[in-house]
C-alpha positions in Angstrom: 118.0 93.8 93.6 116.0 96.8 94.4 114.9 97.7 97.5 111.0 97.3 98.6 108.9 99.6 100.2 107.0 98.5 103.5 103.7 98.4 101.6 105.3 96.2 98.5 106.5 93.7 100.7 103.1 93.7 102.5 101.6 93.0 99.2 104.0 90.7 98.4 103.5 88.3 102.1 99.6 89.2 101.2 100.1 87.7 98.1 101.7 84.6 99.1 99.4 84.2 102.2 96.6 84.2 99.4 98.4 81.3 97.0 98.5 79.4 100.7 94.9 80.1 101.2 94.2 78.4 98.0 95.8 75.4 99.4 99.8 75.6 98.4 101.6 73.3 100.1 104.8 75.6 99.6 105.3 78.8 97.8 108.8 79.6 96.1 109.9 83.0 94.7 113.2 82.1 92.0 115.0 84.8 89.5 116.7 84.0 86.2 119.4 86.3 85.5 120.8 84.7 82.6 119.6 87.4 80.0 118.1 91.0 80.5 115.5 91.6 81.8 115.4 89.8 85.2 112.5 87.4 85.6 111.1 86.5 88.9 108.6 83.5 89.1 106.7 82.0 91.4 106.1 78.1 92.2 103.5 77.1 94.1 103.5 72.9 95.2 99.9 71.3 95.6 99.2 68.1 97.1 99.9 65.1 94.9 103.0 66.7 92.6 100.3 69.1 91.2 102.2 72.5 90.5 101.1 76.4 89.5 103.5 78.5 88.3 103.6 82.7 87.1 106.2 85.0 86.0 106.6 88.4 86.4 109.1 91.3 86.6 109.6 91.1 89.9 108.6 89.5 92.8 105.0 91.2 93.8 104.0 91.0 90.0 104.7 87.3 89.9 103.1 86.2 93.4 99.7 88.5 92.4 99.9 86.8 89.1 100.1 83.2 90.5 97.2 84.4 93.2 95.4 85.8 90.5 95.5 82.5 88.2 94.4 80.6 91.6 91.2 82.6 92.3 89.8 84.0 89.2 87.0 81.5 88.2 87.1 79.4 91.7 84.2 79.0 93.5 84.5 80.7 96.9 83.9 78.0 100.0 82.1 80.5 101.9 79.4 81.6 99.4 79.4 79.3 96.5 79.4 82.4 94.4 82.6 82.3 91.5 85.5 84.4 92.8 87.9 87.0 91.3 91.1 88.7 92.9 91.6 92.8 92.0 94.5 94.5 94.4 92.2 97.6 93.9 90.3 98.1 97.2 87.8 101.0 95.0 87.7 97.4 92.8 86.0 97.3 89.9 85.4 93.8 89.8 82.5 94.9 92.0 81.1 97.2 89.4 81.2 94.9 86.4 78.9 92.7 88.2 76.9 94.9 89.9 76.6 95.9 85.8 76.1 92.6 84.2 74.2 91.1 86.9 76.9 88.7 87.9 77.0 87.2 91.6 80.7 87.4 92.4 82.7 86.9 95.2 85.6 89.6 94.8 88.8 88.8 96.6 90.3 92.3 97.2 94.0 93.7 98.7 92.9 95.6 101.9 95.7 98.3 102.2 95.1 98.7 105.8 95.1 95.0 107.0 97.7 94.2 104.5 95.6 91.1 103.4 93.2 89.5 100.6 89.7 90.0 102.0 86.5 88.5 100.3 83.5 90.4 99.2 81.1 88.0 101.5 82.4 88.3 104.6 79.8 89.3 107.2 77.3 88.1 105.5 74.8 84.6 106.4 75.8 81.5 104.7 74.1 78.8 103.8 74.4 76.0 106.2 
């Protein structure tokens, strides 16, 4: 297995920190090696036996696709508005609905804090 840089495996505990924040229970990362190419997956456990799964070609692809299948078209607890997930901080999930006119809550990878941050933070929510 190849070696990560710092910044990957940020991405990749960022990634998994986000499939928790959707409510994961537990979080694997498994390989098969059986055949070429190598595919890493990931499995994330929900409360009663309910299970997500993604695949990728390696670990960071797999966890940001299983985070990505979590978020995209959730509704986001703090502002109600429908979320999305872009590992782009310069996102342009921001500009498509700034575009179309669509309220979205944009779920971003901040490559400074090494986390998922949400478009609404800071601002007032409805009580």
């Amino acid at each position: 297995m190849r070696e990560f840089s710092p910044e990957q495996q940020a991405k990749l505990s960022a990634a998994v920190a986000m499939i928790g924040r959707c409510g994961a229970a537990s979080v694997q990362i498994r390989w098969s090696d059986d055949e070429d190419p190598v595919v890493w997956f990931v499995v994330a456990e929900f409360d009663e036996g309910v299970w997500e799964t993604a695949a990728g070609r390696d670990p960071i692809e797999a966890a940001l696709r299983c985070a990505e299948q979590l978020v995209d078209g959730a509704t986001c607890v703090h502002c109600g508005r429908p979320t999305a997930l872009d590992t782009d901080w310069q996102s342009p999930v921001t500009s498509i609905a700034d575009m179309t006119g669509l309220a979205l809550c944009a779920y971003v990878y901040d490559p400074e804090l090494h986390t998922f941050r949400r478009s609404c933070e800071g601002e007032e929510t409805a009580a």
